[in-house]
PyMOL Python script that loads the backbone (N, CA, C, O; Angstrom):
from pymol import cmd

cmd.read_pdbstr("""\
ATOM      1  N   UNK A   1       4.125 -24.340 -19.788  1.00  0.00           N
ATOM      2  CA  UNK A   1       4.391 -24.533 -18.366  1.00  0.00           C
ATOM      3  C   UNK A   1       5.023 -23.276 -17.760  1.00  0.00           C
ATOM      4  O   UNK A   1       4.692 -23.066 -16.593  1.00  0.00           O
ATOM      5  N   UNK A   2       5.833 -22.432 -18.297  1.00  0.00           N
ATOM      6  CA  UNK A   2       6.294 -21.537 -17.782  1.00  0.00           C
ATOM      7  C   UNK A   2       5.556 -20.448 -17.989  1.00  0.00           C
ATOM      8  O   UNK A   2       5.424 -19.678 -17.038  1.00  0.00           O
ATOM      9  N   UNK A   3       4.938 -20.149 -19.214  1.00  0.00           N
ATOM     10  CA  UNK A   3       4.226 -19.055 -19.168  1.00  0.00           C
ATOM     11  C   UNK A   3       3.044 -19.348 -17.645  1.00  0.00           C
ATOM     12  O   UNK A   3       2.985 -18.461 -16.793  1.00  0.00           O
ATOM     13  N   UNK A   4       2.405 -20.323 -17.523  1.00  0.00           N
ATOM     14  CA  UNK A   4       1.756 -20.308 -16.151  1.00  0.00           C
ATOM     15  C   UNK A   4       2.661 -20.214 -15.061  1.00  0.00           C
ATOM     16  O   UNK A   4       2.054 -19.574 -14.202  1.00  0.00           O
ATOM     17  N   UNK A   5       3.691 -20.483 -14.673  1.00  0.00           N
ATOM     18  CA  UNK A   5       4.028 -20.314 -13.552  1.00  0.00           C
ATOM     19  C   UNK A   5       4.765 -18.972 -13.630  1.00  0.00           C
ATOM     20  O   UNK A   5       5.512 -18.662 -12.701  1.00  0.00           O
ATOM     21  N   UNK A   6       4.577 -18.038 -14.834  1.00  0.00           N
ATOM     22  CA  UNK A   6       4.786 -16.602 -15.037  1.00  0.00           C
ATOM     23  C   UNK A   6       3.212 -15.913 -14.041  1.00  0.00           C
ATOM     24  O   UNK A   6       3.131 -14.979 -13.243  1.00  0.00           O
ATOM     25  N   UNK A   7       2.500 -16.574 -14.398  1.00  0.00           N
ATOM     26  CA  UNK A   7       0.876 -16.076 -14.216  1.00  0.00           C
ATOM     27  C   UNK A   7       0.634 -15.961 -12.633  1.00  0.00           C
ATOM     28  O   UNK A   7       0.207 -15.099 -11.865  1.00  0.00           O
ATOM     29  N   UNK A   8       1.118 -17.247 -12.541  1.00  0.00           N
ATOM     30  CA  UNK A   8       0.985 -17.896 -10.846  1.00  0.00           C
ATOM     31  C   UNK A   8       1.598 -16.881  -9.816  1.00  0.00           C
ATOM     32  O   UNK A   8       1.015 -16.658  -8.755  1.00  0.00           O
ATOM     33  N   UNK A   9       2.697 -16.312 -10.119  1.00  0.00           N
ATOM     34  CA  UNK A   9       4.117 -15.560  -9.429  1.00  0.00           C
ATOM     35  C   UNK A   9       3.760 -14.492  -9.542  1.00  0.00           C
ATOM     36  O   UNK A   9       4.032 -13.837  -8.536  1.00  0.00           O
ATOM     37  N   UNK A  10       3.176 -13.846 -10.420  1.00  0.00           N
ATOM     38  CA  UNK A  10       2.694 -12.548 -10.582  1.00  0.00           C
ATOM     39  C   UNK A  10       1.414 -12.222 -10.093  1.00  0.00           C
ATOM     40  O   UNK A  10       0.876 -11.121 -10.213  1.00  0.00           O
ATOM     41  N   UNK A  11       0.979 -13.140  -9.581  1.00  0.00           N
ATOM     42  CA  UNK A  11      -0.710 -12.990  -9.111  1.00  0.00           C
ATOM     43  C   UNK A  11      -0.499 -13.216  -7.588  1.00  0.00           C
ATOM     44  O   UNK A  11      -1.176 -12.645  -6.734  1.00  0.00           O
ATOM     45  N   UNK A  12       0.730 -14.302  -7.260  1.00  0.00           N
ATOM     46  CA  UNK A  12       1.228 -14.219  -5.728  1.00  0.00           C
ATOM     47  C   UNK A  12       1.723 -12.801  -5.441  1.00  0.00           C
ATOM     48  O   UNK A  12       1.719 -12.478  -4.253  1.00  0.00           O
ATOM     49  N   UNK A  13       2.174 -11.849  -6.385  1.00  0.00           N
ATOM     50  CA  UNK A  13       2.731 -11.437  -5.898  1.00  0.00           C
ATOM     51  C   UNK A  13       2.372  -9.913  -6.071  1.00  0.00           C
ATOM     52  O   UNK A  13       3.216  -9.028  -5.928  1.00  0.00           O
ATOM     53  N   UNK A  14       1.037  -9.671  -6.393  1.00  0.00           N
ATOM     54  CA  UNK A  14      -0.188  -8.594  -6.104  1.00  0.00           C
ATOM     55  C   UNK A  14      -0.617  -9.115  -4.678  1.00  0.00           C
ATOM     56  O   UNK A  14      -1.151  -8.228  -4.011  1.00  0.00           O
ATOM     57  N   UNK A  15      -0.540 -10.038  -4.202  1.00  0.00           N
ATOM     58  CA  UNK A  15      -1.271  -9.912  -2.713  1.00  0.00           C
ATOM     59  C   UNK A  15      -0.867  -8.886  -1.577  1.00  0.00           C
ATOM     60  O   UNK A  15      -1.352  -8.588  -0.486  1.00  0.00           O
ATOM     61  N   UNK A  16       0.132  -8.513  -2.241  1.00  0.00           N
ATOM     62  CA  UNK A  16       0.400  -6.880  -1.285  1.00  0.00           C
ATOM     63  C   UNK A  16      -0.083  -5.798  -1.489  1.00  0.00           C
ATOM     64  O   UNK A  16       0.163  -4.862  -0.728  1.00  0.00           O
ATOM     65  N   UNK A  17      -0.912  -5.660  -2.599  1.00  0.00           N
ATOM     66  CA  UNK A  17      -1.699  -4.413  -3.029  1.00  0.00           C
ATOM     67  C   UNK A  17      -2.581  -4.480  -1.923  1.00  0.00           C
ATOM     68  O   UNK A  17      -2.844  -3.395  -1.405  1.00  0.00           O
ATOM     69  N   UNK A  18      -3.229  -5.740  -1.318  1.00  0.00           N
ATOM     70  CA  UNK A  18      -4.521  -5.792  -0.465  1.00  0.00           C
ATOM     71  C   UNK A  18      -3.859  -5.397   0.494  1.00  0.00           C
ATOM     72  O   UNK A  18      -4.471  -4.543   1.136  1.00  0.00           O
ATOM     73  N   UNK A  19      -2.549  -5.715   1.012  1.00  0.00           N
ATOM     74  CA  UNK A  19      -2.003  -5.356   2.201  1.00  0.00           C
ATOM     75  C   UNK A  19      -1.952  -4.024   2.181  1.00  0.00           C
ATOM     76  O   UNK A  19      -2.434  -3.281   3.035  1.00  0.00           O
ATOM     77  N   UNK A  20      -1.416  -3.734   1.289  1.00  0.00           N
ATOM     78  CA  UNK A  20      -1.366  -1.566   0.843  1.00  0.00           C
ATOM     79  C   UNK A  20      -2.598  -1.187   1.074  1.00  0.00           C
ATOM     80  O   UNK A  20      -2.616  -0.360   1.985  1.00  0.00           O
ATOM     81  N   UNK A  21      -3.884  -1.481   0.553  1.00  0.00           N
ATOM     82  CA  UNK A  21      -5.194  -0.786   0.973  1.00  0.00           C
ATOM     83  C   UNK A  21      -5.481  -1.066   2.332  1.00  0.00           C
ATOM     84  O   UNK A  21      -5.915  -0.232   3.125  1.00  0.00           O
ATOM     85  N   UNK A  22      -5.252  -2.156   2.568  1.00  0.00           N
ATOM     86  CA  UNK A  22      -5.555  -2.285   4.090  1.00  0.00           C
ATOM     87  C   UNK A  22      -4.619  -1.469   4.855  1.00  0.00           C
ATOM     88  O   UNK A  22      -5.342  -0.934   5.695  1.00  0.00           O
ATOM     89  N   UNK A  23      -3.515  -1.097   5.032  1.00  0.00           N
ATOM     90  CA  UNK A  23      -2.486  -0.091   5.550  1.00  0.00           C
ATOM     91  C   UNK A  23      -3.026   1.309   4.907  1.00  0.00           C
ATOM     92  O   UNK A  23      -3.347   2.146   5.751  1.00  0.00           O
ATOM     93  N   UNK A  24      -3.175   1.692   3.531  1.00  0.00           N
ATOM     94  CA  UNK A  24      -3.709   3.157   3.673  1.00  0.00           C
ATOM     95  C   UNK A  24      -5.385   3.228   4.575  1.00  0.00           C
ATOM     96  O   UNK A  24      -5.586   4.249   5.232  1.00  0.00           O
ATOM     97  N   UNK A  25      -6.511   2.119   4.554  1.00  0.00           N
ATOM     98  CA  UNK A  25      -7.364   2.208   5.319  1.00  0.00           C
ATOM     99  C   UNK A  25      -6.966   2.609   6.584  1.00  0.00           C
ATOM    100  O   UNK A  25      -7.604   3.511   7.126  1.00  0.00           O
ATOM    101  N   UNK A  26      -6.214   2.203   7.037  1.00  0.00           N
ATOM    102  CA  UNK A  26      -5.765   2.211   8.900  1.00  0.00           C
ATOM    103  C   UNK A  26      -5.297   3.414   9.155  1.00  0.00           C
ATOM    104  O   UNK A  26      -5.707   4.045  10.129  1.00  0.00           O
ATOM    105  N   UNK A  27      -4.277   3.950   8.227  1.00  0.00           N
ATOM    106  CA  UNK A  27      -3.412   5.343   8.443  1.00  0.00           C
ATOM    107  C   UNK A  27      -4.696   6.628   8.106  1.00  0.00           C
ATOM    108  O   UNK A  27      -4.537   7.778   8.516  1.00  0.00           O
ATOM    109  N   UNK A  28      -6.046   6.165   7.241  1.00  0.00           N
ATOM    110  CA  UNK A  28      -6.653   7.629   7.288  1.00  0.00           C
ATOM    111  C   UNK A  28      -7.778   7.256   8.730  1.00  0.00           C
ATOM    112  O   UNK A  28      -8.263   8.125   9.455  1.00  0.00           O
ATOM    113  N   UNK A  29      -8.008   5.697   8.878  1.00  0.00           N
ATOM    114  CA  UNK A  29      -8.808   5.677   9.774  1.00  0.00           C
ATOM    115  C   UNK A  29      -8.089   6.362  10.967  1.00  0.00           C
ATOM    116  O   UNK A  29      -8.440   7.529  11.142  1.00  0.00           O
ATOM    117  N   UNK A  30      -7.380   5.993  11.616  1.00  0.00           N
ATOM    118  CA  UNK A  30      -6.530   6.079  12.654  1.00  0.00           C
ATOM    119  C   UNK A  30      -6.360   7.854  12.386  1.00  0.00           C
ATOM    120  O   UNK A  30      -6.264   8.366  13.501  1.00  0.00           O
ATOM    121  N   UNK A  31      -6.306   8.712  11.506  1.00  0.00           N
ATOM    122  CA  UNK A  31      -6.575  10.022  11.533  1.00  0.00           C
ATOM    123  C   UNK A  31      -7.543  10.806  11.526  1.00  0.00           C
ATOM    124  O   UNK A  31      -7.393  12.025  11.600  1.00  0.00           O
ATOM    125  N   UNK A  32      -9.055  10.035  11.409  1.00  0.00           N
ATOM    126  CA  UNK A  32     -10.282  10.262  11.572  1.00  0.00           C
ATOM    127  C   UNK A  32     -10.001  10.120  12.985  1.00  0.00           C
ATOM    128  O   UNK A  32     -10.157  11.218  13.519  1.00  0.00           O
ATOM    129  N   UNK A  33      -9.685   9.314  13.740  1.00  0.00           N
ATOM    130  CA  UNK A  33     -10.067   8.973  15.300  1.00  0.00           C
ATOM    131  C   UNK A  33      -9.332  10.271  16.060  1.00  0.00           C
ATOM    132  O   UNK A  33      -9.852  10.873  17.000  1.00  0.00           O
ATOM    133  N   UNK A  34      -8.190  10.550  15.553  1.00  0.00           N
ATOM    134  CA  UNK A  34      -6.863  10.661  15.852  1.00  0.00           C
ATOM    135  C   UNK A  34      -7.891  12.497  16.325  1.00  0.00           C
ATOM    136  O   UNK A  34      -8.289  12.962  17.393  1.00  0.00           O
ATOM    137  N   UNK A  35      -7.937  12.952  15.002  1.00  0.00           N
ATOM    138  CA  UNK A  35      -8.592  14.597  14.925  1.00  0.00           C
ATOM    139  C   UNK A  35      -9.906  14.691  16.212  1.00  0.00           C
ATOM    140  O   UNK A  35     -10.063  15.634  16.989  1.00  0.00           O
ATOM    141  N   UNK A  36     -10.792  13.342  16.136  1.00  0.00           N
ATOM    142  CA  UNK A  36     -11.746  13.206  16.639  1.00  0.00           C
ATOM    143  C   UNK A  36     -11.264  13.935  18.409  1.00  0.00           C
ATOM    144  O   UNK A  36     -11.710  14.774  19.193  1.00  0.00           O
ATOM    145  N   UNK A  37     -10.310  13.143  18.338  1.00  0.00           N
ATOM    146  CA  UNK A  37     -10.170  13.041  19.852  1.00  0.00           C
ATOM    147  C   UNK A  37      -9.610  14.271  20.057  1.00  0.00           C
ATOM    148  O   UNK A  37     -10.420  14.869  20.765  1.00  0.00           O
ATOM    149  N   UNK A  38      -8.350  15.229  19.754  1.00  0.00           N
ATOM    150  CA  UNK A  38      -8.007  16.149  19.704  1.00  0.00           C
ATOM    151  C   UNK A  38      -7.820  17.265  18.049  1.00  0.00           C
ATOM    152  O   UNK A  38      -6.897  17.229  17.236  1.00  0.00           O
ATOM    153  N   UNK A  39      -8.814  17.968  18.042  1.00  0.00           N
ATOM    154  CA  UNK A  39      -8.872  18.670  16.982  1.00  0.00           C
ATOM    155  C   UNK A  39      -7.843  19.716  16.901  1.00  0.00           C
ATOM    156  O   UNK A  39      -8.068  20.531  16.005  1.00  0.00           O
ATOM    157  N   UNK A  40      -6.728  19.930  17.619  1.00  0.00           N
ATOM    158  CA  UNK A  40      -6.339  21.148  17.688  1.00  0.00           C
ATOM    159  C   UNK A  40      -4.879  20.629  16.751  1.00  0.00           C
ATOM    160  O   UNK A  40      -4.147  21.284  16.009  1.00  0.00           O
ATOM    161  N   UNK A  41      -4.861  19.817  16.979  1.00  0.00           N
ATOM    162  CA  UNK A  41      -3.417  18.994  16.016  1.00  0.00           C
ATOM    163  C   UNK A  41      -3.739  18.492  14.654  1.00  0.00           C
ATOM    164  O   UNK A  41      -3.036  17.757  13.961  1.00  0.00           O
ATOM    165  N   UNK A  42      -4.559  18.846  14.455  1.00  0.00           N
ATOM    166  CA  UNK A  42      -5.283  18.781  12.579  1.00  0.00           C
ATOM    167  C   UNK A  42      -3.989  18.531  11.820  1.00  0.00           C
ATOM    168  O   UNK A  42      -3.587  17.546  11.202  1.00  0.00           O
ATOM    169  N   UNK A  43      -3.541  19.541  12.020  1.00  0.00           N
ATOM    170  CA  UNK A  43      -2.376  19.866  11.121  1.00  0.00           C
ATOM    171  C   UNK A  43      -1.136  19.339  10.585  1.00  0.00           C
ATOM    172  O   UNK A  43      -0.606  19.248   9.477  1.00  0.00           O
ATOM    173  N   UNK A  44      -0.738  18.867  12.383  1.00  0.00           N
ATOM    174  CA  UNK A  44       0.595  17.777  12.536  1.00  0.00           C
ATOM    175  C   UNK A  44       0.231  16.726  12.547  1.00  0.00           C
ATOM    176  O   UNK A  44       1.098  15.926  12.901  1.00  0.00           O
ATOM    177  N   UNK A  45      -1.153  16.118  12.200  1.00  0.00           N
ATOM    178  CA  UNK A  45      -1.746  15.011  12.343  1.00  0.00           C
ATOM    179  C   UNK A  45      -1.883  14.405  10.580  1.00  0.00           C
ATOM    180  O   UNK A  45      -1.508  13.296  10.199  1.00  0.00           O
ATOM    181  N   UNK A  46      -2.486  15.430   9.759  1.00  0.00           N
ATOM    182  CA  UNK A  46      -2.147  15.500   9.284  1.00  0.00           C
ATOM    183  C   UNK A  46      -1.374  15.220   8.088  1.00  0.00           C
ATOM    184  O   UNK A  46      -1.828  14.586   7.135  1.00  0.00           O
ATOM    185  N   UNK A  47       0.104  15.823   8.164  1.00  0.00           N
ATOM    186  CA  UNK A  47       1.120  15.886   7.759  1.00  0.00           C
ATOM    187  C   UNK A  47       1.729  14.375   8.055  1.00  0.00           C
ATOM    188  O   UNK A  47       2.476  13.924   7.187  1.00  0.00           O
ATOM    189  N   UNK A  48       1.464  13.570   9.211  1.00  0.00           N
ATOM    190  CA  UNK A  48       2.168  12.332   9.093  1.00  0.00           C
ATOM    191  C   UNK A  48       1.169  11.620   8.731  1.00  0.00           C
ATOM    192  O   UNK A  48       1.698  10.524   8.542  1.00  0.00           O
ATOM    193  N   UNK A  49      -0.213  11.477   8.447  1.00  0.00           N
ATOM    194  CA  UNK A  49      -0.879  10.714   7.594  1.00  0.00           C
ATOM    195  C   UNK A  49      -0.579  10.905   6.562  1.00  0.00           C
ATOM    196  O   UNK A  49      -0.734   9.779   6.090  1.00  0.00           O
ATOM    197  N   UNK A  50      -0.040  11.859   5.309  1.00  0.00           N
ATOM    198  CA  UNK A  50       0.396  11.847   4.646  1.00  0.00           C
ATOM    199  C   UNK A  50       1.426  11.623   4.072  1.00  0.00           C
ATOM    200  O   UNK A  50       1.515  11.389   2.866  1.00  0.00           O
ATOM    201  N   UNK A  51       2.629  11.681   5.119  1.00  0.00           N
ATOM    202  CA  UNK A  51       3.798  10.263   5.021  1.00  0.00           C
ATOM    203  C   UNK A  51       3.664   9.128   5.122  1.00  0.00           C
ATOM    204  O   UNK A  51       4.462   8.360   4.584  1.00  0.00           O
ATOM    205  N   UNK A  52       2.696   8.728   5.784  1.00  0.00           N
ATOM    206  CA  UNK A  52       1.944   7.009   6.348  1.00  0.00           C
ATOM    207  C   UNK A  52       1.582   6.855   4.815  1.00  0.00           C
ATOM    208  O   UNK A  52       2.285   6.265   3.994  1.00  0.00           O
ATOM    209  N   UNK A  53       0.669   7.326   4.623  1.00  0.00           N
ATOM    210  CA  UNK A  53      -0.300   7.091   2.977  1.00  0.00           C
ATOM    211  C   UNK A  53       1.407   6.646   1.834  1.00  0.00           C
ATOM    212  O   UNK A  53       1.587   5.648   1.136  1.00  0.00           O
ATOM    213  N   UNK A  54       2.508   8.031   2.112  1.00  0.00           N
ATOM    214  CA  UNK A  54       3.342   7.755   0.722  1.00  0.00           C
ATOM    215  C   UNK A  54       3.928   6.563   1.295  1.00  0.00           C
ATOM    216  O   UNK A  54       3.769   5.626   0.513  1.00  0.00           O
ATOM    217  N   UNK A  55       4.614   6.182   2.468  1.00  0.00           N
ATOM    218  CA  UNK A  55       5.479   5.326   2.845  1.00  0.00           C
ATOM    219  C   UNK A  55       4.305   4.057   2.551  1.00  0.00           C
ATOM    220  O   UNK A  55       4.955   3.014   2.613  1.00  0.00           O
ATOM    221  N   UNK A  56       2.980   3.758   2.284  1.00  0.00           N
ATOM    222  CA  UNK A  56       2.285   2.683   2.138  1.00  0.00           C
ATOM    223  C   UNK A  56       1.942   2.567   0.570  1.00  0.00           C
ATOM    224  O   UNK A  56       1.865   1.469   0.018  1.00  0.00           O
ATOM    225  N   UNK A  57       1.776   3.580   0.010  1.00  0.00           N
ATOM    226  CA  UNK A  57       1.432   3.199  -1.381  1.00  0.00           C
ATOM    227  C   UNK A  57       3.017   3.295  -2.129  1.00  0.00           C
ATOM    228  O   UNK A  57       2.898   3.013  -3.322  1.00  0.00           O
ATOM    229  N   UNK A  58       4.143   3.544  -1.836  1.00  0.00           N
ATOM    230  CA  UNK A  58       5.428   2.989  -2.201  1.00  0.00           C
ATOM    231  C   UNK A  58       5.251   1.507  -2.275  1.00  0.00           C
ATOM    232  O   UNK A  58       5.202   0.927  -3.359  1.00  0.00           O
ATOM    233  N   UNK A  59       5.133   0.750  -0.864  1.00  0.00           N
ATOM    234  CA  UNK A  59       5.270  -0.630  -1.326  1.00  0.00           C
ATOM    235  C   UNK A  59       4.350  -1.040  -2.169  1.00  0.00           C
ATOM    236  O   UNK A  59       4.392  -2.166  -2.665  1.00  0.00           O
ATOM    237  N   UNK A  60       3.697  -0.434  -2.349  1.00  0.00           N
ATOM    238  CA  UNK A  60       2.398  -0.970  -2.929  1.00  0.00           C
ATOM    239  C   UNK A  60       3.104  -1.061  -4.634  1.00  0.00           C
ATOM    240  O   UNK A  60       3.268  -2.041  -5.361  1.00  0.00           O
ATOM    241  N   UNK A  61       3.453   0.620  -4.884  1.00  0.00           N
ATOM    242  CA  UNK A  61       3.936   0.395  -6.061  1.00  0.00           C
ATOM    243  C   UNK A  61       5.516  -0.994  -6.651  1.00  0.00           C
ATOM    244  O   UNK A  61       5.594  -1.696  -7.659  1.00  0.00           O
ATOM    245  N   UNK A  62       6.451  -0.841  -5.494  1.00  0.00           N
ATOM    246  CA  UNK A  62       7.135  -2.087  -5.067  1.00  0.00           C
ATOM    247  C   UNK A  62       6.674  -3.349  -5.746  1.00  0.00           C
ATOM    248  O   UNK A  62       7.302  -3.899  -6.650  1.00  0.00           O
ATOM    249  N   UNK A  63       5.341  -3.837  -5.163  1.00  0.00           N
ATOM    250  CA  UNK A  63       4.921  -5.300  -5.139  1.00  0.00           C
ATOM    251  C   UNK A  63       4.095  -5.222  -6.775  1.00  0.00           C
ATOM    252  O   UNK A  63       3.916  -6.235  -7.451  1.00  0.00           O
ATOM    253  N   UNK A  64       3.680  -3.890  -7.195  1.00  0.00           N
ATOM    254  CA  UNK A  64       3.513  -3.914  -8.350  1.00  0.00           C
ATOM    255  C   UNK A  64       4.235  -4.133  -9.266  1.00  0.00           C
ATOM    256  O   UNK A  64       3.919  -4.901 -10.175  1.00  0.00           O
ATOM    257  N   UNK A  65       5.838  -3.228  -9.188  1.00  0.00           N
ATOM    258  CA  UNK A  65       6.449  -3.696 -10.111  1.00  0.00           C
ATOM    259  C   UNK A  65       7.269  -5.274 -10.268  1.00  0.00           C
ATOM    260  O   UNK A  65       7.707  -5.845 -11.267  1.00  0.00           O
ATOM    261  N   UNK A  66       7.252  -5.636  -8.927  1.00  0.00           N
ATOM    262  CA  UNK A  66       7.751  -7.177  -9.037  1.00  0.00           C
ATOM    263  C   UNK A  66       6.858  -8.606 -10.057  1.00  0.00           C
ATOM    264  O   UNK A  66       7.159  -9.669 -10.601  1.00  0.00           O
ATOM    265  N   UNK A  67       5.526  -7.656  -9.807  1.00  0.00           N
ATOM    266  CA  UNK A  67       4.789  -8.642 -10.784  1.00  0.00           C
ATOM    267  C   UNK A  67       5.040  -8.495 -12.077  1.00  0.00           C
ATOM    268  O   UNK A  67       4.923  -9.500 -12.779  1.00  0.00           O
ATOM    269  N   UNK A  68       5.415  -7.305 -12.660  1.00  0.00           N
ATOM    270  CA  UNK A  68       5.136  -6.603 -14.246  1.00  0.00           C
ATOM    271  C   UNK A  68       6.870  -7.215 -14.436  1.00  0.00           C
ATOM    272  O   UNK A  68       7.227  -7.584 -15.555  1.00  0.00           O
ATOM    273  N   UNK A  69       8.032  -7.281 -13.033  1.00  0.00           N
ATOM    274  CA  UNK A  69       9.061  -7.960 -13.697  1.00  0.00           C
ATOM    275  C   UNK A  69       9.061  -9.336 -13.876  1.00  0.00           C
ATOM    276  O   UNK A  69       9.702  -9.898 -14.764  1.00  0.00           O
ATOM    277  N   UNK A  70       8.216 -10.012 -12.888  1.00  0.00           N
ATOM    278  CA  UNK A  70       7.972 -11.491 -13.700  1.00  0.00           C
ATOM    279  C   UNK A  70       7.306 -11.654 -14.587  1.00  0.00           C
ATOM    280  O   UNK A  70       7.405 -12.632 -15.328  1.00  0.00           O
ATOM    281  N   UNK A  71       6.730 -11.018 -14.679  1.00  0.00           N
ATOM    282  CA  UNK A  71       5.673 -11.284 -16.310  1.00  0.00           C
ATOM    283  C   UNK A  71       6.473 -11.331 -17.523  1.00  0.00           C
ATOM    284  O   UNK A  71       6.284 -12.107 -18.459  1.00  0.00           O
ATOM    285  N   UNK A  72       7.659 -10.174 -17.417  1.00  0.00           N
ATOM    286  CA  UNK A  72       7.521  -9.624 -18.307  1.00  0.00           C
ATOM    287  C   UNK A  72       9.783  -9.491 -18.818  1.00  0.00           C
ATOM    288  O   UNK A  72      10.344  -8.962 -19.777  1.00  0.00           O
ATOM    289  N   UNK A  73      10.312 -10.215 -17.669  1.00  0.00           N
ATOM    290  CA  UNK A  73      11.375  -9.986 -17.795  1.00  0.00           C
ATOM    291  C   UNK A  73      12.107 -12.108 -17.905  1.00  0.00           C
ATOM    292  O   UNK A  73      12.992 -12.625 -18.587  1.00  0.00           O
ATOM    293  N   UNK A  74      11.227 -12.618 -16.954  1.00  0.00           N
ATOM    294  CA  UNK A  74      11.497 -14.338 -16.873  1.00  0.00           C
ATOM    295  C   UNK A  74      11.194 -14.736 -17.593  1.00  0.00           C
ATOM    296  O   UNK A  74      11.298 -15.957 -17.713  1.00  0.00           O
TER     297      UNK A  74
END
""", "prot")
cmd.dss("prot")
cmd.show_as("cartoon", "prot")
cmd.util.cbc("prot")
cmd.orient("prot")
């Protein structure tokens, strides 16, 4: 019984990885549009998609390790 509700908690609790791809999708889409519209800011444009991307695949890693601690610590 507990080893499943080890399984259960840890599989609830990857559903933020989808949220993470869906947030890095948006931050490079939104910089495809972003360049589109003004190319001259490439640069500084950019540079905060690439904080967007770390500040999104952080949680990502976050919601990863919460699963590997229920698995693996309860």
């Amino acid at each position: 019984m507990l080893q499943s509700a080890k399984l259960v908690g840890a599989g609830l609790a990857t559903i933020a990885l989808a949220g993470a791809g869906v947030g890095i999708g948006v931050v490079f889409g939104s910089l495809i549009n972003s360049v589109a519209r003004n190319p001259s800011l490439n640069d500084q444009l950019f540079k905060y998609a690439i904080l967007g991307f770390a500040l999104t695949e952080a949680i990502a890693l976050f919601a990863l390790m919460m699963a590997f601690l229920i698995l693996f610590t309860f």
